[in-house]
C-alpha positions in Angstrom: 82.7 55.0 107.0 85.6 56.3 108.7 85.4 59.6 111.5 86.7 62.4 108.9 85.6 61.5 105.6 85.3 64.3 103.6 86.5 66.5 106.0 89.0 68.8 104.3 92.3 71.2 106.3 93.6 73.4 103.7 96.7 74.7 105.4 99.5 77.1 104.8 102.8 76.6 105.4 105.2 78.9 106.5 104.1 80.4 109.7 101.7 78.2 109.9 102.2 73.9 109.6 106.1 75.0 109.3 107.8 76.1 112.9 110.1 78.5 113.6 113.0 76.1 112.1 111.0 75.6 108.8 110.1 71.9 110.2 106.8 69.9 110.2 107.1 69.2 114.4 106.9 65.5 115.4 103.5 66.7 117.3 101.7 68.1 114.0 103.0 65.1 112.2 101.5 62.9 114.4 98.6 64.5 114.2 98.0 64.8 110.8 98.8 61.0 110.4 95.6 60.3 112.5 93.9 63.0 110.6 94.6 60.7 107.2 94.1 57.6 108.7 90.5 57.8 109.6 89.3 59.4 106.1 90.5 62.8 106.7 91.6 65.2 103.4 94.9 66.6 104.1 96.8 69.2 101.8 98.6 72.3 102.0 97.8 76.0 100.4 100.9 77.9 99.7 103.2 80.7 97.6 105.8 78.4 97.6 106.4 76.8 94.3 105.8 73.2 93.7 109.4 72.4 93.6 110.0 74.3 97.0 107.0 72.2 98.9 108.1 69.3 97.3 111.9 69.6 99.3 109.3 68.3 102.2 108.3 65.2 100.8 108.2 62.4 102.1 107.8 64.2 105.6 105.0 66.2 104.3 101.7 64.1 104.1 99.2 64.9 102.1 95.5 62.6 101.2 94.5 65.4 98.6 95.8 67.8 96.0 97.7 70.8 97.4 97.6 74.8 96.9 100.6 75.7 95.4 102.3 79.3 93.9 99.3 81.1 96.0 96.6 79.7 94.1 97.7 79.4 90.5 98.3 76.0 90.3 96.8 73.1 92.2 99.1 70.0 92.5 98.5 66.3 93.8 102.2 65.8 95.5 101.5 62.3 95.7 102.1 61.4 92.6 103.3 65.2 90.7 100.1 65.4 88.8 99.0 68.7 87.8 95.1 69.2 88.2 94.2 73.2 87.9 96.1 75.7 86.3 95.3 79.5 85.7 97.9 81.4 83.6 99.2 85.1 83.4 98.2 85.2 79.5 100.1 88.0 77.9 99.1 90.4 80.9 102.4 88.7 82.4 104.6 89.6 79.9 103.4 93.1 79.4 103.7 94.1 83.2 107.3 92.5 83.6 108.1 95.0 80.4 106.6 98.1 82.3 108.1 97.1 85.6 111.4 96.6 83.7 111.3 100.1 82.2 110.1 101.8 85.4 111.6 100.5 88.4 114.4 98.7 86.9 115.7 97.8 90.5 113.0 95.1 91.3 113.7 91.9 91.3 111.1 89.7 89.2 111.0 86.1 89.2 109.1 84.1 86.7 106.9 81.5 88.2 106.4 77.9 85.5 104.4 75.0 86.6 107.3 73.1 86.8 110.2 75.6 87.3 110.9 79.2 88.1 113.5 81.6 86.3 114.9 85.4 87.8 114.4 87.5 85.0 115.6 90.7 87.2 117.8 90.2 90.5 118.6 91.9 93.3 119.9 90.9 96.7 116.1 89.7 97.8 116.2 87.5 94.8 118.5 86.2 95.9 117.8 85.4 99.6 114.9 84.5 98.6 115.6 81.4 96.9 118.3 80.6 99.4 115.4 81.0 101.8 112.4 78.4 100.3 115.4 76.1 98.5 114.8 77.0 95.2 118.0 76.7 92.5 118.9 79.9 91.5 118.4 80.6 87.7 119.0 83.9 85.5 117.2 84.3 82.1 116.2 87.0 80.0 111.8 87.4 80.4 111.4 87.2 76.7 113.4 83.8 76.4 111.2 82.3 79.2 108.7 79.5 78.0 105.4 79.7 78.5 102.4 79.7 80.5 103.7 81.7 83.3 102.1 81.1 86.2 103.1 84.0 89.0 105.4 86.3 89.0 107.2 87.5 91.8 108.0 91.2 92.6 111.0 92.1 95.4 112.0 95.8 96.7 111.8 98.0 99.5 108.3 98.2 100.6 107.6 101.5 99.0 108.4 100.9 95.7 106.7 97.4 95.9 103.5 99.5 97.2 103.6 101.8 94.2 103.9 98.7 91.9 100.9 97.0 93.4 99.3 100.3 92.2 100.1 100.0 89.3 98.9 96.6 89.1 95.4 97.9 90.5 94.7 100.6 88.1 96.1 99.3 84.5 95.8 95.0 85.0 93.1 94.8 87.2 91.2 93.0 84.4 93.6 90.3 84.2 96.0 90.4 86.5 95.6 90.8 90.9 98.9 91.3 93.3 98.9 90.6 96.9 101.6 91.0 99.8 103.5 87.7 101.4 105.7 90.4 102.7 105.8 94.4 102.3 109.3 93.7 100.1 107.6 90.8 98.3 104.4 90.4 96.1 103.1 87.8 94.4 101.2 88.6 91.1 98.4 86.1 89.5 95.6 85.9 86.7 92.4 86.8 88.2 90.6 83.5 89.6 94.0 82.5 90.8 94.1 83.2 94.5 94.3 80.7 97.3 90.4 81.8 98.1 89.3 80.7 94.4 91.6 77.3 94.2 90.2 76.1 97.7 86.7 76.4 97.0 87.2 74.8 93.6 89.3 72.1 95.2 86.4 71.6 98.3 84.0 71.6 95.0 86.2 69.2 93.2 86.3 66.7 95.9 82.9 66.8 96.9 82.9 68.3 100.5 80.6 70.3 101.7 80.9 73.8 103.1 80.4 72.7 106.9 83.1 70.3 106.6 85.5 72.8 105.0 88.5 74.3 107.0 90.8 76.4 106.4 94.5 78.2 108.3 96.6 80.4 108.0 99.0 83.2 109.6 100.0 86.2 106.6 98.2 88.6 104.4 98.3 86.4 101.3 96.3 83.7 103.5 93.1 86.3 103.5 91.2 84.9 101.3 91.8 81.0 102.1 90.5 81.8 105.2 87.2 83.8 104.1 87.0 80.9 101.7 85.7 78.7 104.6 83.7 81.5 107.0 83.4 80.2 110.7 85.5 77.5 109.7 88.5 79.5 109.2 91.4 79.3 112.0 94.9 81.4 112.8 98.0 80.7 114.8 98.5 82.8 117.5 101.7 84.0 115.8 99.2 85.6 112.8 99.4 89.2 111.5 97.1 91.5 113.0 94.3 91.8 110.0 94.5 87.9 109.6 93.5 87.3 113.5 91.1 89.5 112.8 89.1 88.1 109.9 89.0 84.1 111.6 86.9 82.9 113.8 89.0 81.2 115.9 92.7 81.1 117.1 94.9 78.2 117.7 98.4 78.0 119.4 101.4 79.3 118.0 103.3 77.6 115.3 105.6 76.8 117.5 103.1 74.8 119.9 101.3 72.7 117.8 98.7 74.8 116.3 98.0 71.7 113.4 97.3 69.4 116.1 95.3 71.2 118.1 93.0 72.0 115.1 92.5 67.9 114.6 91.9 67.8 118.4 88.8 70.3 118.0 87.8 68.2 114.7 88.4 65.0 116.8 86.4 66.2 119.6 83.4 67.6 117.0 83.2 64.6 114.2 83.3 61.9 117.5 79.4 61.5 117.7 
């Protein structure tokens, strides 16, 4: 029996295992290699799309399936496999119509397991897939094949508040919207969040609550981290409500704050 088996780090990435420069440091990679090597379960919980984390492979390592599109779909980037999936339904469709005939200046991309199309732009649309490396692609919502997975809402901050909203009082049976950014919200089925994929992923890989851990720096990384109570840890560099929900902070993302989670775990799991 090695030192970490099932011992599982859910981690998100930007702001978090990424550094300023978008990079997995030399010093975190290190450290997650040990992390792997004796028994550790390694793997990543983020709104990126699976083709946007998977522009880090091979210098992302992973030793279990990974979070990806903030909870709707959970993907083993070893190997591609899908494993979880939890679908807009027809909710998805509907609310891009209402956004569309509302507030026809938000962008909305269209989230697939296995793709992503823009089915309104604007100029965040558009920086946002220069920004997580994502091939830009224009196609009308009702020729988009389905299951949708997310969908993604850009706009100045007010209008994407009144849209979230809208979301609360007419989808809240089916559909949930949270913030990455005040100009960008992510919308999922309800069940989808990264909270409810990481404790069916800890449940699907056997681990146990006390060896559950969890990180994470932005608003959308709430529940992931409530997901795994006093094992739930923030960079330094973390938004204000996130700092304070954990239970303990770690250095920046800029210093390391990956390894010096696995030196804590290394320090606890050595007896």
């Amino acid at each position: 029996m090695k030192k970490f088996d099932k011992v599982l780090i859910l981690t998100d990435m930007d702001g978090t295992l990424l550094n300023g420069q978008s990079q997995i440091s030399e010093e975190d990679g290190r450290a997650i290699d040990y992390f792997i090597e004796n028994g550790g379960l390694f793997s990543v919980a983020t709104g990126r799309a699976k083709r946007s984390v998977e522009n880090f492979l091979p210098a992302l390592h992973t030793s279990a399936p990974s979070i990806v599109h903030n909870g709707s779909l959970i993907v083993d980037l070893r190997d591609g496999a899908n494993i979880r999936r939890v679908d807009l339904g027809d909710a998805g469709m509907r609310l891009v119509e209402d956004i569309l005939a509302h507030y026809p200046e938000v962008g909305v991309e269209v989230c697939l397991p296995d793709d992503q199309y823009v089915a309104n732009t604007n100029e965040r649309v558009v920086r946002h897939h220069q920004n997580v490396g994502l091939v830009y692609k224009e196609k009308d919502y009702r020729e988009i094949e389905h299951p949708w997975l997310k969908l993604n809402l850009l706009g100045t901050d007010d209008v994407i508040t009144r849209i979230v909203g809208r979301i609360e009082e007419g989808y809240s049976d089916y559909l949930f919207a949270q913030h990455s950014f005040p100009h960008l919200s992510d919308v999922g089925a309800v069940g989808a969040s990264k909270g409810d994929s990481a404790l069916w992923l800890r449940d699907h890989l056997g681990v146990s609550a006390e060896d559950f851990y969890t990180v994470g720096d932005g608003l959308n990384d709430i529940e992931l981290l409530q997901s795994s109570g006093a094992n739930s840890y923030a960079p330094a560099n973390a938004k204000e409500p996130v700092l304070a929900c954990v239970s303990h902070v770690l250095p920046d993302n800029d210093s390391g704050a990956i390894a010096a989670l696995i030196e804590i775990l290394d320090e606890k799991y050595s007896v």
